[in-house]
mmCIF file of the N, C-alpha and C atoms, coordinates in Angstrom:
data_MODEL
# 
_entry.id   MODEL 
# 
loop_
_atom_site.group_PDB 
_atom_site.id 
_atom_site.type_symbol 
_atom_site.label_atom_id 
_atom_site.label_alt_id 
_atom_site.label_comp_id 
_atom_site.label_asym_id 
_atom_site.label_entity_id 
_atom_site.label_seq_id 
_atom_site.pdbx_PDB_ins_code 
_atom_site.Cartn_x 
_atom_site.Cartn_y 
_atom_site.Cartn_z 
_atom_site.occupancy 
_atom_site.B_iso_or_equiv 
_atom_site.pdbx_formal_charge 
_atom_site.auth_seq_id 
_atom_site.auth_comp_id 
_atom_site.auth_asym_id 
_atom_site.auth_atom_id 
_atom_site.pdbx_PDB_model_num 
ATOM 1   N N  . UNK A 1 1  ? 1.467  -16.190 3.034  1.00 0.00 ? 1  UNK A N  1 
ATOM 2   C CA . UNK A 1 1  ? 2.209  -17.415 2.914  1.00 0.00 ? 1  UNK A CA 1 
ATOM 3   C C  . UNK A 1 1  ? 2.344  -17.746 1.427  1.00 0.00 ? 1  UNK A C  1 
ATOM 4   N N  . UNK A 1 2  ? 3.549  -18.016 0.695  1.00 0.00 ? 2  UNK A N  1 
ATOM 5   C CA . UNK A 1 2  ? 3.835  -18.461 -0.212 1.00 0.00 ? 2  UNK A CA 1 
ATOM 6   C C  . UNK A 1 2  ? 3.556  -20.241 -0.276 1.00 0.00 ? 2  UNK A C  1 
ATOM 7   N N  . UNK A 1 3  ? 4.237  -20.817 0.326  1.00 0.00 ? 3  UNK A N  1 
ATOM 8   C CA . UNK A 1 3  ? 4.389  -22.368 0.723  1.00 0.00 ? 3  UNK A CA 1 
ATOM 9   C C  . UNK A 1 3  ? 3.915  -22.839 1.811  1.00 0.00 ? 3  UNK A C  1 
ATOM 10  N N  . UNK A 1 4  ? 2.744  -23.557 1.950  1.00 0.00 ? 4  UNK A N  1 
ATOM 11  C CA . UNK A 1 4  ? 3.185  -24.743 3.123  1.00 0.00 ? 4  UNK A CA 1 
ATOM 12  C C  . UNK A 1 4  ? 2.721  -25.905 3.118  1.00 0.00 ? 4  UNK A C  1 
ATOM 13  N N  . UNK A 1 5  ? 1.407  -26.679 3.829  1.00 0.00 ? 5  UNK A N  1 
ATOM 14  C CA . UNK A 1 5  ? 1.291  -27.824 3.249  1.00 0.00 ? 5  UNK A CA 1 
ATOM 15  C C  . UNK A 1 5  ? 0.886  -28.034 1.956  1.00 0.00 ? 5  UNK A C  1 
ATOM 16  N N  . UNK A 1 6  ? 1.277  -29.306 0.904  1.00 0.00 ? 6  UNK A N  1 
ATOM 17  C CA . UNK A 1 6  ? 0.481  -29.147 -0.322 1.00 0.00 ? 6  UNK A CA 1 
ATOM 18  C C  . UNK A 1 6  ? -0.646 -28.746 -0.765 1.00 0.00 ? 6  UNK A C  1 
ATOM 19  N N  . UNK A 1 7  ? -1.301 -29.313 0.087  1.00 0.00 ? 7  UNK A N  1 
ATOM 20  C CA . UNK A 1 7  ? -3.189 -29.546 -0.011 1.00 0.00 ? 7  UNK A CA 1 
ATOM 21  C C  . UNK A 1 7  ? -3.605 -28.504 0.393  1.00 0.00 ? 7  UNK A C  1 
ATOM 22  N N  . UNK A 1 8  ? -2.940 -27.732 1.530  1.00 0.00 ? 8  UNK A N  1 
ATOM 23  C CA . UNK A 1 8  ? -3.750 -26.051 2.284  1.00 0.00 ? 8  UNK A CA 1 
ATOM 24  C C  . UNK A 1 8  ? -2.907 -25.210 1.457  1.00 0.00 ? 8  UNK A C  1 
ATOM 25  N N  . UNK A 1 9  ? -2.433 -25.085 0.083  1.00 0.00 ? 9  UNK A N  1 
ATOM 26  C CA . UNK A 1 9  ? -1.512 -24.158 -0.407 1.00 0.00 ? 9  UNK A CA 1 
ATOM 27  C C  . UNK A 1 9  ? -2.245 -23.926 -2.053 1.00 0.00 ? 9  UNK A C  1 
ATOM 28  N N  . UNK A 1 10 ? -2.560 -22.356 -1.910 1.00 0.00 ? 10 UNK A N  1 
ATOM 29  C CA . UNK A 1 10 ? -3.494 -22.151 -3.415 1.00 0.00 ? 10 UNK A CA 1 
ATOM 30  C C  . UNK A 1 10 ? -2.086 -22.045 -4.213 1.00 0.00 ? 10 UNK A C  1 
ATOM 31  N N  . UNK A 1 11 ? -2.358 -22.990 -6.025 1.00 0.00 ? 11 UNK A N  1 
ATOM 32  C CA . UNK A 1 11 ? -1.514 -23.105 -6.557 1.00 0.00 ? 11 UNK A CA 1 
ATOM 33  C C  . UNK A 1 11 ? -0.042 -23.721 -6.058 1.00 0.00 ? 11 UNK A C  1 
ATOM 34  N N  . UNK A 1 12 ? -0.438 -24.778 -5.691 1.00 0.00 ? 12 UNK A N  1 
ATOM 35  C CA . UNK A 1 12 ? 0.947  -25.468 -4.750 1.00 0.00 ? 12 UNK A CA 1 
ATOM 36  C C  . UNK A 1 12 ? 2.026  -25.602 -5.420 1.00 0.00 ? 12 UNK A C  1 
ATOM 37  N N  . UNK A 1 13 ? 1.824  -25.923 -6.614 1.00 0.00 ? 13 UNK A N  1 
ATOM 38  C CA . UNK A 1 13 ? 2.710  -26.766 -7.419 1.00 0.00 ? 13 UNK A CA 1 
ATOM 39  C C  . UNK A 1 13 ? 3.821  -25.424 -8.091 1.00 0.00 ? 13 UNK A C  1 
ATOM 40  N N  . UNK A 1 14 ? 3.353  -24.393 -8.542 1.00 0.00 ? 14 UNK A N  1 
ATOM 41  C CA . UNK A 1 14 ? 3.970  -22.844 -8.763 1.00 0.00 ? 14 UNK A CA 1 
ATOM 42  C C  . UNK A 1 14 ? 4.619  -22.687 -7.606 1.00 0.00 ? 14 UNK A C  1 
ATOM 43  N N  . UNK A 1 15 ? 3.590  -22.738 -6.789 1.00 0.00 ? 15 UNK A N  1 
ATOM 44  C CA . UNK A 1 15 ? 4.531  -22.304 -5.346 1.00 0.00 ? 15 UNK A CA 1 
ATOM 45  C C  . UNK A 1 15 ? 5.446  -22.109 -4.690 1.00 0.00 ? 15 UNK A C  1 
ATOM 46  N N  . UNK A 1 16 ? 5.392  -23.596 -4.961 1.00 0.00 ? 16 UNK A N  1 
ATOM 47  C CA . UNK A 1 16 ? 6.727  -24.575 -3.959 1.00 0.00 ? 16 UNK A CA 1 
ATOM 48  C C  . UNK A 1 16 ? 7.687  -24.774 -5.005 1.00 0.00 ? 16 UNK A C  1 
ATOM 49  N N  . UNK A 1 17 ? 7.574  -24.068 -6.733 1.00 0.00 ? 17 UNK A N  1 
ATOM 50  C CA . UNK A 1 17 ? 8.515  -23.748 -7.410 1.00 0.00 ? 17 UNK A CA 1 
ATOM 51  C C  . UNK A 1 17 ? 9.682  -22.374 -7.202 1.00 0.00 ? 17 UNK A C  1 
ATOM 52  N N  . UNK A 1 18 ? 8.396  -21.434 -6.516 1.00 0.00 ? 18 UNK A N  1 
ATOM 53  C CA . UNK A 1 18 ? 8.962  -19.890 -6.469 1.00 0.00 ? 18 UNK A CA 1 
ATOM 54  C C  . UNK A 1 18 ? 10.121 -20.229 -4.724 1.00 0.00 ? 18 UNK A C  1 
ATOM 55  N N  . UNK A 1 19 ? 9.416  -20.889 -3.769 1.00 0.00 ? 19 UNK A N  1 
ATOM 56  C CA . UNK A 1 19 ? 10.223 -21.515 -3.008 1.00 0.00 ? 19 UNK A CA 1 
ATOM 57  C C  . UNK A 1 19 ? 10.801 -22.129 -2.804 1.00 0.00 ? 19 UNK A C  1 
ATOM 58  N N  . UNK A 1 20 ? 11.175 -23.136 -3.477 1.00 0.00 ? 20 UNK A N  1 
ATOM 59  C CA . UNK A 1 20 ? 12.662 -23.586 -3.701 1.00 0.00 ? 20 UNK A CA 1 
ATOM 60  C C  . UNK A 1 20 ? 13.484 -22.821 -4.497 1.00 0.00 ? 20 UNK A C  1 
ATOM 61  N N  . UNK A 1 21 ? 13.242 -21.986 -5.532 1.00 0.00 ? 21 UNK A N  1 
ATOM 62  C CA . UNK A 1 21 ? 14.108 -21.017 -6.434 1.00 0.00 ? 21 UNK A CA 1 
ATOM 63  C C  . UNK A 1 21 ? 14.578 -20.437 -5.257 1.00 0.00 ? 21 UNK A C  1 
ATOM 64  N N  . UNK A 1 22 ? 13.991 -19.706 -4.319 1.00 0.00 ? 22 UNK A N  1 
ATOM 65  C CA . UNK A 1 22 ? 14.058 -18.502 -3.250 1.00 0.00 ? 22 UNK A CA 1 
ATOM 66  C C  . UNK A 1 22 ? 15.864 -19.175 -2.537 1.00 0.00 ? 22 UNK A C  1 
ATOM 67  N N  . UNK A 1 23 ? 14.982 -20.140 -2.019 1.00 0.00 ? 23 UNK A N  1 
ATOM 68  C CA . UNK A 1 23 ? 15.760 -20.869 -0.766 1.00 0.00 ? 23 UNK A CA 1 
ATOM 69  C C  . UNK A 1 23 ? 17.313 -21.247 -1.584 1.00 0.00 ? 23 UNK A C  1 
ATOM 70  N N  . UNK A 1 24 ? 17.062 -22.015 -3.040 1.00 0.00 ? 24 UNK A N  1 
ATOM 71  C CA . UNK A 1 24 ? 18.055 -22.349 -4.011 1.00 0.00 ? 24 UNK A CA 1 
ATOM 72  C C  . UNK A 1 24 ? 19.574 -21.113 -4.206 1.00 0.00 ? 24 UNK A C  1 
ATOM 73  N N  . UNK A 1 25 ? 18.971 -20.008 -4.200 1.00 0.00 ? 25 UNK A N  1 
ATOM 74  C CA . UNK A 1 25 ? 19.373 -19.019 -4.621 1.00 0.00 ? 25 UNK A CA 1 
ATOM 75  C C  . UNK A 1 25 ? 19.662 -19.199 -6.315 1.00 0.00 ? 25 UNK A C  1 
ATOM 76  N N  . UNK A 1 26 ? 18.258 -19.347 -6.694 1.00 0.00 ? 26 UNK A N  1 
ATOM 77  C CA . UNK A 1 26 ? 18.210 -18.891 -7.763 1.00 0.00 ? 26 UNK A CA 1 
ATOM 78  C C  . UNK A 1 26 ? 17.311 -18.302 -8.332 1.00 0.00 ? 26 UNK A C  1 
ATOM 79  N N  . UNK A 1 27 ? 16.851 -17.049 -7.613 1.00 0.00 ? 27 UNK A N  1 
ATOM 80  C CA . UNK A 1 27 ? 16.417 -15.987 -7.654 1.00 0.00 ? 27 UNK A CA 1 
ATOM 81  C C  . UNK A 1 27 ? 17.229 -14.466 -6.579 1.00 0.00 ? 27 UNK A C  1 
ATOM 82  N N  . UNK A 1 28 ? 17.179 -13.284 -7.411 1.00 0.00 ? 28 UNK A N  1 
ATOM 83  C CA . UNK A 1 28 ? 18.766 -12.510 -6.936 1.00 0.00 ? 28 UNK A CA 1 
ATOM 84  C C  . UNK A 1 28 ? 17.671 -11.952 -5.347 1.00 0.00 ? 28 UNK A C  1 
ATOM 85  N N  . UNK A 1 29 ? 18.253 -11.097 -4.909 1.00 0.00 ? 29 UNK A N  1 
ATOM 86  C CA . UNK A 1 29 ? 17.821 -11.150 -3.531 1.00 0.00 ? 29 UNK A CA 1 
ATOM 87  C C  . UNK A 1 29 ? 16.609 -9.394  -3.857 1.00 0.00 ? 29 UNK A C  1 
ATOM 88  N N  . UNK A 1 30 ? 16.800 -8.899  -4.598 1.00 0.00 ? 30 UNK A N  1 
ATOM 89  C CA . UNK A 1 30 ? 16.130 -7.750  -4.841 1.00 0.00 ? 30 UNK A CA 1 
ATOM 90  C C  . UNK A 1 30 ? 14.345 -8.506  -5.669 1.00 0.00 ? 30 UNK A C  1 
ATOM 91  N N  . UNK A 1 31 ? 14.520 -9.504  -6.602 1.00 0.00 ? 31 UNK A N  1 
ATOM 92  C CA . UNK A 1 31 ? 13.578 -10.283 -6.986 1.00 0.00 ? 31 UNK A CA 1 
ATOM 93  C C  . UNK A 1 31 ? 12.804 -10.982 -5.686 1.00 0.00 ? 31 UNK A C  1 
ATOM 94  N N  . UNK A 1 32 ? 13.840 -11.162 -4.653 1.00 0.00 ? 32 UNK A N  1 
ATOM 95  C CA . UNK A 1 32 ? 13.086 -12.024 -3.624 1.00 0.00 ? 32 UNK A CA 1 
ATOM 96  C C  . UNK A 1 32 ? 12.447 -11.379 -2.956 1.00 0.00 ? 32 UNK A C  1 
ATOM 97  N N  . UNK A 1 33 ? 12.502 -9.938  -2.429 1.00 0.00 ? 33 UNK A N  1 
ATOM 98  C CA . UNK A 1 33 ? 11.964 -9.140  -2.078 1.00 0.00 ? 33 UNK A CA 1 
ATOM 99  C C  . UNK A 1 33 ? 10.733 -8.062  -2.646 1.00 0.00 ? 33 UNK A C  1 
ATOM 100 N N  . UNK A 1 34 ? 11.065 -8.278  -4.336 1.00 0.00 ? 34 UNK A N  1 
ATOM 101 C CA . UNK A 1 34 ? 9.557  -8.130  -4.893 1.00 0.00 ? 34 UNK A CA 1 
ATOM 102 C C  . UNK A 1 34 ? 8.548  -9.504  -4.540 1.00 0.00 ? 34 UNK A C  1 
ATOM 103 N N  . UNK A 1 35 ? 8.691  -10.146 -4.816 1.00 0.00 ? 35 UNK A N  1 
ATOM 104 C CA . UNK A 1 35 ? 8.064  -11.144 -4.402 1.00 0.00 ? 35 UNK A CA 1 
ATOM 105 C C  . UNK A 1 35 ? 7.383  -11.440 -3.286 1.00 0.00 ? 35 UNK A C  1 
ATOM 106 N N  . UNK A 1 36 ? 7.978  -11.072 -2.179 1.00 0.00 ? 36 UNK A N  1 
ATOM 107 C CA . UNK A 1 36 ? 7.542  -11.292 -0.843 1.00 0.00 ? 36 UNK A CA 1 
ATOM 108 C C  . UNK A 1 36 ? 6.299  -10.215 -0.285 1.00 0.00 ? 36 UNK A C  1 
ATOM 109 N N  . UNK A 1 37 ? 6.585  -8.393  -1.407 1.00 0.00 ? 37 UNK A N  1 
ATOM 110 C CA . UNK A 1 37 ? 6.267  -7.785  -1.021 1.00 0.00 ? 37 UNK A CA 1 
ATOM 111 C C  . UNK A 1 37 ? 4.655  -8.069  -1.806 1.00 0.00 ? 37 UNK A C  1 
ATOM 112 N N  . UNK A 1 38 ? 4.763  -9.029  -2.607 1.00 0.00 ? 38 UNK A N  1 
ATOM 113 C CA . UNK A 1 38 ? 3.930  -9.122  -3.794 1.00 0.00 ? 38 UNK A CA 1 
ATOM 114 C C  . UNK A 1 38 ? 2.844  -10.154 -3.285 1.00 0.00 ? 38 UNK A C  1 
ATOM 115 N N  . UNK A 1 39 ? 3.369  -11.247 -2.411 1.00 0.00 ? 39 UNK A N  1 
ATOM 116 C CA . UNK A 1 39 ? 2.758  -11.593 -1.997 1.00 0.00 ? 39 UNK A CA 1 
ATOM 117 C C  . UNK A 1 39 ? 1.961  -11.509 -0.360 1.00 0.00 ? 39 UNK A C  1 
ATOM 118 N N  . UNK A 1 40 ? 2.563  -10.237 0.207  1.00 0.00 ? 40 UNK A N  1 
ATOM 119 C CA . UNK A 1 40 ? 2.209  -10.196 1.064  1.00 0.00 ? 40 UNK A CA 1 
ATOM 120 C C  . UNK A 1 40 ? 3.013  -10.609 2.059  1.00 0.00 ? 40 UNK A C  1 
ATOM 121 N N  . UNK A 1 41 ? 4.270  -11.485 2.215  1.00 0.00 ? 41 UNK A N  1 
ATOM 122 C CA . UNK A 1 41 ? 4.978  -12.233 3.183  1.00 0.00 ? 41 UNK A CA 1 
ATOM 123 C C  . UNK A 1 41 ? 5.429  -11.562 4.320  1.00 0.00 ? 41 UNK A C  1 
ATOM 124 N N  . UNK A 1 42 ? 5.777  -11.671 5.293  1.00 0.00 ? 42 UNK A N  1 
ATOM 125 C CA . UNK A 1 42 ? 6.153  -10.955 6.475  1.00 0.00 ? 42 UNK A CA 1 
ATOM 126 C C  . UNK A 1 42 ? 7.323  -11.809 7.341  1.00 0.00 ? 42 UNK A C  1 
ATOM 127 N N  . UNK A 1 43 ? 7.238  -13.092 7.265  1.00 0.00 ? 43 UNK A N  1 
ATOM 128 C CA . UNK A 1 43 ? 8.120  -13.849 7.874  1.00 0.00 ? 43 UNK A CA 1 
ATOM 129 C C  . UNK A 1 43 ? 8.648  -14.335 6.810  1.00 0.00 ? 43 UNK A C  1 
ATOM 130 N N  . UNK A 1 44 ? 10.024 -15.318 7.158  1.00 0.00 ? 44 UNK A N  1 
ATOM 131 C CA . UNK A 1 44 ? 10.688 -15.946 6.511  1.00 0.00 ? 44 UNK A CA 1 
ATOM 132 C C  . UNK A 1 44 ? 11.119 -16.791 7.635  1.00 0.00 ? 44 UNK A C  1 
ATOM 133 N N  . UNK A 1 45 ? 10.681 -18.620 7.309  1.00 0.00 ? 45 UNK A N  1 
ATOM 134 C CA . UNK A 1 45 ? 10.951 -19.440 8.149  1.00 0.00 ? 45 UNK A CA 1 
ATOM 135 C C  . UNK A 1 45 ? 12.317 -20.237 7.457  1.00 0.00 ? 45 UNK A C  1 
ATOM 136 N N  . UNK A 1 46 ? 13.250 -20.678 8.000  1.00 0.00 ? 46 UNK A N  1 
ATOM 137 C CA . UNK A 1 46 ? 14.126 -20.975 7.759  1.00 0.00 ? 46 UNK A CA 1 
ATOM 138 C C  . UNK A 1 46 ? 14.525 -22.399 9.180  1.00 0.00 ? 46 UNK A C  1 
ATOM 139 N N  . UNK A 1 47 ? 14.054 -23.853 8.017  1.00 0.00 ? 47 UNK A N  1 
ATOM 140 C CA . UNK A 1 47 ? 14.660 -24.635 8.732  1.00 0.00 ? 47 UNK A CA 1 
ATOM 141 C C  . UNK A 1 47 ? 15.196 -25.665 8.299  1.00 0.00 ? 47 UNK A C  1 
ATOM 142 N N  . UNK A 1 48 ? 15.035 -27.289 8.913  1.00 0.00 ? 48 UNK A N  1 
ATOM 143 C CA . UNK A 1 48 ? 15.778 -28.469 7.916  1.00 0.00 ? 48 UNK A CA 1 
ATOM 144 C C  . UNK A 1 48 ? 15.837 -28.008 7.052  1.00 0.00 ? 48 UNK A C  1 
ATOM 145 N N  . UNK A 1 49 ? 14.400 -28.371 6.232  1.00 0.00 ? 49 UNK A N  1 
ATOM 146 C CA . UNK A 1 49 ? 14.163 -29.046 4.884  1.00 0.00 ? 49 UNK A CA 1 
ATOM 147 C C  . UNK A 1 49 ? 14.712 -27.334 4.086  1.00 0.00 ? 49 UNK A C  1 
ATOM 148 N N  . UNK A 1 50 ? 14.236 -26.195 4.662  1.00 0.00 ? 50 UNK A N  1 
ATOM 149 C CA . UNK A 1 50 ? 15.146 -24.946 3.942  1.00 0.00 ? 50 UNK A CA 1 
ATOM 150 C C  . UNK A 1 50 ? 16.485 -25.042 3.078  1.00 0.00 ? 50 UNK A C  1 
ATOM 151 N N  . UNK A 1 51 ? 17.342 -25.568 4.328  1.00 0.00 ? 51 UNK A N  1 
ATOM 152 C CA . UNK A 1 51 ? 18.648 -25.415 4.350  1.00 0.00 ? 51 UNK A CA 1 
ATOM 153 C C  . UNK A 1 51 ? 19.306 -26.392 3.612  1.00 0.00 ? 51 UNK A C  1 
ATOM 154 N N  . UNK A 1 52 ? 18.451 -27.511 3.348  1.00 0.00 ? 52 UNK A N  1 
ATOM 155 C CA . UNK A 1 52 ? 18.866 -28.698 2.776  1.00 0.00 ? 52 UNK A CA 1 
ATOM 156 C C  . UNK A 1 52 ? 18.861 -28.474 0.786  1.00 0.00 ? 52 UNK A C  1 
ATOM 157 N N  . UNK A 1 53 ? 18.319 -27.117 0.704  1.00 0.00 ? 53 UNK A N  1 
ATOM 158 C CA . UNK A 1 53 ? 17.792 -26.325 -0.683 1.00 0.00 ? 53 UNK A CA 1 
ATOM 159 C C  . UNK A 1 53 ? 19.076 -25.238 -0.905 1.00 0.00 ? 53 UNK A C  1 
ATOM 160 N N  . UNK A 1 54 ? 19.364 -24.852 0.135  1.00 0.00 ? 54 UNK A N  1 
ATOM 161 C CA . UNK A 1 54 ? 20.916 -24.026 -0.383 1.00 0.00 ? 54 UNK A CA 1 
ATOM 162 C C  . UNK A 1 54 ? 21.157 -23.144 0.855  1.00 0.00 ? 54 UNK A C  1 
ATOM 163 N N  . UNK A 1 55 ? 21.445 -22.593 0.566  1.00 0.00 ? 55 UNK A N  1 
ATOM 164 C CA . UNK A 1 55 ? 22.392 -21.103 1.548  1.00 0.00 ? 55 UNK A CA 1 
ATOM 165 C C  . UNK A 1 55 ? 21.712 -20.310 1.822  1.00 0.00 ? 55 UNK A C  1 
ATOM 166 N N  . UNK A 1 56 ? 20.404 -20.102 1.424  1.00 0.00 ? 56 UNK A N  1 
ATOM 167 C CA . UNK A 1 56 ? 19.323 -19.143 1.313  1.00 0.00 ? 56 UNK A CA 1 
ATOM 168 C C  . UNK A 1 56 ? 20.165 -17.033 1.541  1.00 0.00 ? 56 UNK A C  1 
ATOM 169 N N  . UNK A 1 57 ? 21.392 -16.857 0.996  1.00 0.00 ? 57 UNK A N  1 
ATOM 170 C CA . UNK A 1 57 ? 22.369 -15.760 1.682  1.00 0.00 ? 57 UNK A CA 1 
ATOM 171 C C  . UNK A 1 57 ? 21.146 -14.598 1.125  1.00 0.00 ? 57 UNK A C  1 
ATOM 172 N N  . UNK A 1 58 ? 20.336 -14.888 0.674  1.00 0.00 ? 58 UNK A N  1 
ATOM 173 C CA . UNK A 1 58 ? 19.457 -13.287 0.933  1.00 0.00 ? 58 UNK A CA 1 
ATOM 174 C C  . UNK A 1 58 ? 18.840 -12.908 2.120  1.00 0.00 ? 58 UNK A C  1 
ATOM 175 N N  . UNK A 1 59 ? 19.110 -14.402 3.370  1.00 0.00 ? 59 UNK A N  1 
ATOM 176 C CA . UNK A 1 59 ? 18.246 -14.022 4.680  1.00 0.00 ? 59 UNK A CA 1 
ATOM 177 C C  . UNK A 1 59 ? 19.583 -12.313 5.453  1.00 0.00 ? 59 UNK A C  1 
ATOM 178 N N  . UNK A 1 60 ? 20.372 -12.716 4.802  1.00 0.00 ? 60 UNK A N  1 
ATOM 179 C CA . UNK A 1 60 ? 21.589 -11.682 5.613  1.00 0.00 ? 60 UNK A CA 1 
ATOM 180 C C  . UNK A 1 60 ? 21.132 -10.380 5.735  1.00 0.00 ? 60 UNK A C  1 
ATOM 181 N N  . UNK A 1 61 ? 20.145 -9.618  4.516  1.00 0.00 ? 61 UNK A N  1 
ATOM 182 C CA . UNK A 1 61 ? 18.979 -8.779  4.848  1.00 0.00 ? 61 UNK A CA 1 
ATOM 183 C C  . UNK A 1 61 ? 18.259 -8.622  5.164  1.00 0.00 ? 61 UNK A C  1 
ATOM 184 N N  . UNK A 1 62 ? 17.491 -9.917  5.816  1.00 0.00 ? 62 UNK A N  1 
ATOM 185 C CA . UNK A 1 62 ? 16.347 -10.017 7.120  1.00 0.00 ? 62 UNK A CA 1 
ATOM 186 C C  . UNK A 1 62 ? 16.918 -9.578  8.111  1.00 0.00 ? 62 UNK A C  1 
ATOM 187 N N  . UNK A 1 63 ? 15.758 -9.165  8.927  1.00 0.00 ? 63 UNK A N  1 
ATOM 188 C CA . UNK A 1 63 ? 15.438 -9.087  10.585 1.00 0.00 ? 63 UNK A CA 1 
ATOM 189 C C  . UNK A 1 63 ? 15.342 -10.466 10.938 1.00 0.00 ? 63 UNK A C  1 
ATOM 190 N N  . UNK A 1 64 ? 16.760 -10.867 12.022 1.00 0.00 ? 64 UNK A N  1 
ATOM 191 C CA . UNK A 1 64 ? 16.093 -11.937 13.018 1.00 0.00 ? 64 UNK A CA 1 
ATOM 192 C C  . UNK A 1 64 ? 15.163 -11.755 13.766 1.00 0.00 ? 64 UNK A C  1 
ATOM 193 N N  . UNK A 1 65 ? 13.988 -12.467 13.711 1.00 0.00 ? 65 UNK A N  1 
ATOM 194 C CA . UNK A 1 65 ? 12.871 -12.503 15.439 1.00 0.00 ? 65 UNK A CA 1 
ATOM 195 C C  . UNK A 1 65 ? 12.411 -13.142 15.534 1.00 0.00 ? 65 UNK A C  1 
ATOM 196 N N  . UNK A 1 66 ? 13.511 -14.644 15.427 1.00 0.00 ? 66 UNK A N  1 
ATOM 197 C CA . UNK A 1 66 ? 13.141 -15.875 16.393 1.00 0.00 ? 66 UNK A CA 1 
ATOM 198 C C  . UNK A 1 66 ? 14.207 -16.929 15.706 1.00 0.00 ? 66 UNK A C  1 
ATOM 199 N N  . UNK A 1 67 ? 14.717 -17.635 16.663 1.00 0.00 ? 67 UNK A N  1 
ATOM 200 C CA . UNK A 1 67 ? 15.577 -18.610 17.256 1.00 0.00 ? 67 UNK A CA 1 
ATOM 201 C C  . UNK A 1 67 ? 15.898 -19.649 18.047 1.00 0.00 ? 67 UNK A C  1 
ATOM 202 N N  . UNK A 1 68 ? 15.649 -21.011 17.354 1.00 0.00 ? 68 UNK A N  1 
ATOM 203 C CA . UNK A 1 68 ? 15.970 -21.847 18.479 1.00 0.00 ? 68 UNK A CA 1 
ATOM 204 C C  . UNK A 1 68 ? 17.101 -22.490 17.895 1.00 0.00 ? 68 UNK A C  1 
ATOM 205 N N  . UNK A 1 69 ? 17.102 -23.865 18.310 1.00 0.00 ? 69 UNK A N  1 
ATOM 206 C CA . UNK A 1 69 ? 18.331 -24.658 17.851 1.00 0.00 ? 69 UNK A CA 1 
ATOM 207 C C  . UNK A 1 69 ? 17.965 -25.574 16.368 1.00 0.00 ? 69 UNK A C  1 
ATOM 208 N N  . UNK A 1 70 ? 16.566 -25.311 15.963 1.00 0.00 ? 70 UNK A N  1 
ATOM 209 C CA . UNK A 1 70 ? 16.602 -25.279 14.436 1.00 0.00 ? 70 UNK A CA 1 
ATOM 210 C C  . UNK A 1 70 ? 16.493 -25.508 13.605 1.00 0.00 ? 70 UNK A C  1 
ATOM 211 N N  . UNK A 1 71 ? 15.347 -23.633 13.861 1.00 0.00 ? 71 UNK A N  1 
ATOM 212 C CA . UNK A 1 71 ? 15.202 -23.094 13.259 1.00 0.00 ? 71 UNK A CA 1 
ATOM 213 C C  . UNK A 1 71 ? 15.265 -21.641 13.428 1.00 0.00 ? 71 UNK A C  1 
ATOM 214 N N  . UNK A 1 72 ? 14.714 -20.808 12.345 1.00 0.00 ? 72 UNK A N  1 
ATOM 215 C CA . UNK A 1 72 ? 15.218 -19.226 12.196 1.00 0.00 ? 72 UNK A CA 1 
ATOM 216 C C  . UNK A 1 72 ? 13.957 -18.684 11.520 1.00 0.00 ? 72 UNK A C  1 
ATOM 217 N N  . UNK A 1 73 ? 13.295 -17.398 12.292 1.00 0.00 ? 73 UNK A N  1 
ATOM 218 C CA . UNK A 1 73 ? 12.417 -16.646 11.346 1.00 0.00 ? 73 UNK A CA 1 
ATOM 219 C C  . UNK A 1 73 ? 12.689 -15.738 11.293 1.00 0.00 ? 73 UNK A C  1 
ATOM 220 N N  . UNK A 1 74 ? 12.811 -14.727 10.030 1.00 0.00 ? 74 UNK A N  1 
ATOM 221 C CA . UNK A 1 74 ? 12.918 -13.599 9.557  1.00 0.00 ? 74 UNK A CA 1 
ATOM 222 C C  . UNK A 1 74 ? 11.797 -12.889 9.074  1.00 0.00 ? 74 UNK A C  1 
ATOM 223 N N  . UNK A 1 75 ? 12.255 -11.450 9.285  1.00 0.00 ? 75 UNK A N  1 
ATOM 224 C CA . UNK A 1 75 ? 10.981 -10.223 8.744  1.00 0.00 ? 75 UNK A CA 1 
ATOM 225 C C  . UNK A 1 75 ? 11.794 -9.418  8.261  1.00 0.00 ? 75 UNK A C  1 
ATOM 226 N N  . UNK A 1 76 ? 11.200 -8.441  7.167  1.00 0.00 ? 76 UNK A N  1 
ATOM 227 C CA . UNK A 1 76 ? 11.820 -7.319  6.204  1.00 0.00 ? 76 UNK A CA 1 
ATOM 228 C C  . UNK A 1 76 ? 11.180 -6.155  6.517  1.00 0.00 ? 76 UNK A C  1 
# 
């Protein structure tokens, strides 16, 4: 996990910088994927508060595997 609650998140404040860049798209989609691999990530949750951060168009190279009315998780 890169991000989640403030308080249960080591280095929150970096964090939830590298994740909003992500989600922003302002980080390129090959960077997002060092990253993920860097940290270990496996999912990619994608919901409100996500989408409300940008277009997130690097999910278009995820694996969908899971769907409701929304939200979206992805794997690489």
């Amino acid at each position: 996990m890169i991000y989640g609650h403030e308080f249960e998140t080591i280095h929150a404040v970096e964090n939830k910088a590298v994740v909003t860049d992500i989600y922003a798209g302002r980080i390129s989609a090959s960077e997002i994927l060092s990253v993920l691999k860097q940290k270990q990530v496996r999912y990619v949750f994608w919901g409100p508060r996500e989408r409300k951060l940008g277009q997130a168009e690097f999910l278009i190279n995820l694996e969908p595997v899971y769907k409701n009315e929304s939200v979206e998780i992805f794997t690489w």
